[in-house]
N, C-alpha and C positions, 0 to 999 in steps of 0.2 A: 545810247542812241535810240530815237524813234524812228520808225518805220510807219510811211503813210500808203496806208493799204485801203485798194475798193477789192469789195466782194462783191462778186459776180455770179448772180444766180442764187435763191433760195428753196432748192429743195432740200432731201432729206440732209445728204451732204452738205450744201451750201449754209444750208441755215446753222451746222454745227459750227463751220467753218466761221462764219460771222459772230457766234456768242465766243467765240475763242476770240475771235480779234478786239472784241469788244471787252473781253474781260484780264486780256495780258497788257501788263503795264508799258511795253516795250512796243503796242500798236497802237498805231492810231486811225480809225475809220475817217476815211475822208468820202468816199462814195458807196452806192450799193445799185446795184443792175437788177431790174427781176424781169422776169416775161408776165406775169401775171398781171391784167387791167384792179384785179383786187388787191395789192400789192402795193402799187405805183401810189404813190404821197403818203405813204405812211412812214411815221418815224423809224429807221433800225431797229432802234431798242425795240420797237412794239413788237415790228416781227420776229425780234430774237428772243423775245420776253424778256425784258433787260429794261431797266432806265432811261429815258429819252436820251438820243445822241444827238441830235441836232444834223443828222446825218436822212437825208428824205428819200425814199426808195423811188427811183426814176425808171422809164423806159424807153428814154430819149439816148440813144447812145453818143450824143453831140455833146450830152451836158457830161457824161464820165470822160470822154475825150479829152475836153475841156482842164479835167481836173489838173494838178500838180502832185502825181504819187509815186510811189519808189515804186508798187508790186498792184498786181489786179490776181486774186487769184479765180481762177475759173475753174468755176461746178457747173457746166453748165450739163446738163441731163445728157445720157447717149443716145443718140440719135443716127440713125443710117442715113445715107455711108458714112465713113471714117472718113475725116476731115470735112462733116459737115460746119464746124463752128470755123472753118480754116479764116473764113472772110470777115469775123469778127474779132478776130485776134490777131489779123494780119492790120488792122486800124490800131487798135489796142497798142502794139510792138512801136510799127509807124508813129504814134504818135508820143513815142518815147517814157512808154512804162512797160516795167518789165512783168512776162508774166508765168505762174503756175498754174500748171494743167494737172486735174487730179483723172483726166480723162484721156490718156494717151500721150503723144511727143515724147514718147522715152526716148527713142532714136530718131528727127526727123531726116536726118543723113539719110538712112537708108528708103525715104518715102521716093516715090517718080521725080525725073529731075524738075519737072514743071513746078511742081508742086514743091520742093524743096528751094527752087530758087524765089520763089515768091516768098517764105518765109525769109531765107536770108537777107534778102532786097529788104523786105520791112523792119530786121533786127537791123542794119547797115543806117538807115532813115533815121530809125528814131534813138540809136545807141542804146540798144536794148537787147535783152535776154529770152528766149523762153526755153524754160525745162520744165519734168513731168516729177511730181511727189504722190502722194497718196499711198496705199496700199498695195494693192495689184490690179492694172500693175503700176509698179512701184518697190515700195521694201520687201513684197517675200521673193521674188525674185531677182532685181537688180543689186539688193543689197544685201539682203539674210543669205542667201543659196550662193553668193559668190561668197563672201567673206567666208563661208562655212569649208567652202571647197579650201583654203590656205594651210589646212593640217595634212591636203594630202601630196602623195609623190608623184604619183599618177592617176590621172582625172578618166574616164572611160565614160561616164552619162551623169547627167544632173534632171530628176525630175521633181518640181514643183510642182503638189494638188492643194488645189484650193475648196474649202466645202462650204457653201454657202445654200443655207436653208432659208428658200423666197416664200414661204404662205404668208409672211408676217407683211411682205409688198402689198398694199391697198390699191394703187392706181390701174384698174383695169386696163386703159389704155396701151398701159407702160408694160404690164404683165402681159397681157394676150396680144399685142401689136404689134411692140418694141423685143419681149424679149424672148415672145416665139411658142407660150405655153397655149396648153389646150389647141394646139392645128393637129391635123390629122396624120399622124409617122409615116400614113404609104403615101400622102402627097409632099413630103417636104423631102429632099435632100439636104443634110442641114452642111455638107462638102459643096454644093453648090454657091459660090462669093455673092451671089446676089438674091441670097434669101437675105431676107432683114437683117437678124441680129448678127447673120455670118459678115453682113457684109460693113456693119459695126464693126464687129471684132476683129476680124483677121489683120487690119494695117495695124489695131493696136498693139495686137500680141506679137506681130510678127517684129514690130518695136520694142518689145521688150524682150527677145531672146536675140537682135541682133544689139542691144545693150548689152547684155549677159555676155554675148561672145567678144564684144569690142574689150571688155574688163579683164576675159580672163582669154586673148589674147589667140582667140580661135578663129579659124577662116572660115565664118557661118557662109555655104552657097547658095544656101535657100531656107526657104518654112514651107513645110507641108502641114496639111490640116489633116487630121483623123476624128473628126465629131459623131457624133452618138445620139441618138434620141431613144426617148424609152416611152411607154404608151403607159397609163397610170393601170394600177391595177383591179380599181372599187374610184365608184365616182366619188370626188371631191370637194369639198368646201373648206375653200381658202379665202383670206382677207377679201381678194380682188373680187371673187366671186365665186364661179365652180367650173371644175373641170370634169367633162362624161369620163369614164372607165375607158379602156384605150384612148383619148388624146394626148397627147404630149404632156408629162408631168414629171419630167428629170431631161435637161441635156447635158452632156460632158464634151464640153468644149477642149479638144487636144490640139495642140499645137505644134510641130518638129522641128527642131533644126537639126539640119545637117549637114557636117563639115567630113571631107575625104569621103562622101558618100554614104558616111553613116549616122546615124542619130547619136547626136550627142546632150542635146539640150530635150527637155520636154515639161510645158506648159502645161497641165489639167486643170481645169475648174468644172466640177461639182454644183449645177444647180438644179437642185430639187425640192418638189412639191408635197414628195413623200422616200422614204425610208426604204423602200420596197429595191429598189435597183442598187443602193450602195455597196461595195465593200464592207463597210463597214455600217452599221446603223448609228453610232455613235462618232463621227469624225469628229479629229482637230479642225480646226479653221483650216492649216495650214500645214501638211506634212511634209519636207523636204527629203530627198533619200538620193544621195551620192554615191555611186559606186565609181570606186578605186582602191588605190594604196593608201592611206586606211579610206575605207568606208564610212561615210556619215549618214547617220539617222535622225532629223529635228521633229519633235511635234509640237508646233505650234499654237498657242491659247493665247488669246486677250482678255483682263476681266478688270472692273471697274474696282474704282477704290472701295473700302470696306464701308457697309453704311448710305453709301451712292442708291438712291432709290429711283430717281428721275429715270423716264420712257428710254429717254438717250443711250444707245447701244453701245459696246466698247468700241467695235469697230467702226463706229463713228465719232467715238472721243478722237480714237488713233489716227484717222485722216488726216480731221484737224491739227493734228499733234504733229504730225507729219509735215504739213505745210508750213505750219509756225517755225518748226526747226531748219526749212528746206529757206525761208524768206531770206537770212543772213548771208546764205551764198547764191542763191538767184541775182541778189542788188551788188554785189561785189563782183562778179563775174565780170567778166569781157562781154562786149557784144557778141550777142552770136546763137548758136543752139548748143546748148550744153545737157549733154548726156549726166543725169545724177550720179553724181560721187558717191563712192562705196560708203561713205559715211557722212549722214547728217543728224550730228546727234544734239540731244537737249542741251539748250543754252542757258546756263544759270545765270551767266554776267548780267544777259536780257531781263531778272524780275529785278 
């Protein structure tokens, strides 16, 4: 079977997302979205570095509308608030292709009712799907940290940390605007929903641990936030640019849920500009850590094939890899919002 997929958005992600679709036998590039005025009529191929596709990068979202495709998958950058892209993807759904978000909708059930029945209304229109793939969130917690919990008898707390080391992020904008680095720690509450990137994150995550709990069958009553900021310790020069000595150069983004009152679930992410505030100076990507009847411990690593020299990170191979696998059951699905299944795993029949 072919699968006729537009990719939507060509950043760091997007554009991995597009050399994959571009180079699995099993897709077919029928359109490509970008925001960029530099972008817009250039062949795919060109911006994937690939072979001409005959596929012409547009920023008319009339002509993607227009298309005939099973999947649209969406990179599109995060952006505050959470559910800014809501209005571009409720056309998208509407107009009867289904779509992947590698940026949230893990759960949109538990979003405001407003705001959930307008997605439903648009999958009901166009007989269409949308669900969330990617990494995290995504697989380390929807999928790895649940299935991991099925060896025990008794479940007591599940926390996921994520360690993501940003110097290597170029786009000053993105870095000092979007994701909150170099502001000053006595003027930012980062528990505050309407600083920037809080107000990014919190519907994401809060979707991803009331996934986790719909799976493993828990009465999540809420998300509380416990976020962190740390002042850097020696000024800095990072890709984007630099940060003075106390501004913002690590936050830890924590997330709770909590069922019968007590914490059960817990979200961490780890982003920092330096070493200096870690636990650990050398983290996994990914550590998982279960307490119960038994106890589970995961440390998780990504790493490219042997030989693989290209700029290309694993964790941006894995996205990709992620989507491709999730596309088989997004197009199959019922209409509707569907929460990712415990398992989407690699499709061989597909090369």
């Amino acid at each position: 079977m072919t699968y006729r997929v537009v990719q939507w958005a060509t950043g760091a992600m997007g554009k991995n997302c597009l050399r994959a679709v571009i180079d699995h036998p099993a897709m077919q590039l029928v359109g490509l979205y970008v925001y960029g005025d530099d972008k817009a009529g250039r062949d795919a191929g060109d911006i994937a570095r690939r072979p001409p596709t005959g596929v012409i990068a547009t920023r008319d979202i009339d002509e993607i509308l227009a298309l005939d495709a099973d999947v649209v998958i969406h990179c599109a950058r995060l952006a505050p608030p959470y559910g800014s892209h809501d209005a571009e993807i409720l056309k998208l759904l509407a107009s009867g292709k289904n779509v992947i978000s590698i940026n949230g909708y893990s759960k949109p059930s538990h979003a405001e009712p407003q705001r959930l029945a307008a997605l439903e209304a648009a999958c009901r229109q166009g007989g269409s799907t949308l669900m969330a793939a990617g990494l995290n969130p995504g697989f380390a917690g929807e999928q790895l940290a649940v299935v991991a919990s099925g060896v025990c008898q008794q479940l007591d707390h599940i926390e996921v940390v994520e360690s993501v080391d940003c110097r290597p992020v170029r786009n000053p904008d993105y870095v000092f605007k979007i994701l909150g680095f170099g502001s000053d720690p006595q003027t930012v509450n980062p528990n505050d929903p309407a600083w920037g990137p809080a107000s990014s994150l919190n519907g994401m995550y809060t979707e991803v641990l009331a996934a986790m709990a719909e799976h493993l069958n828990l009465p999540l009553e809420r998300v509380e936030t416990d976020h962190r900021v740390f002042p850097a310790t020696e000024p800095l020069s990072i890709a984007a640019g630099a940060i003075a000595e106390g501004a913002i150069s690590h936050i830890n983004w924590r997330w709770r849920g909590i069922v019968a009152g007590q914490t059960r679930l817990t979200m961490s992410i780890q982003w920092y500009m330096e070493t200096a505030h870690l636990p650990d100076p050398h983290p996994s990507l990914w550590t998982i850590h279960i307490e119960g009847q038994p106890g589970v411990r995961l440390a998780v690593e990504l790493e490219k094939r042997k030989g693989d020299t290209s700029p290309t990170s694993a964790e941006q191979i894995a996205v990709a890899g992620s989507v491709l696998n999730a596309i088989p059951v997004v197009t199959a699905a019922a209409p509707g919002l569907l929460t990712r299944p415990l398992a989407t795993p690699f499709r061989g029949d597909l090369l």
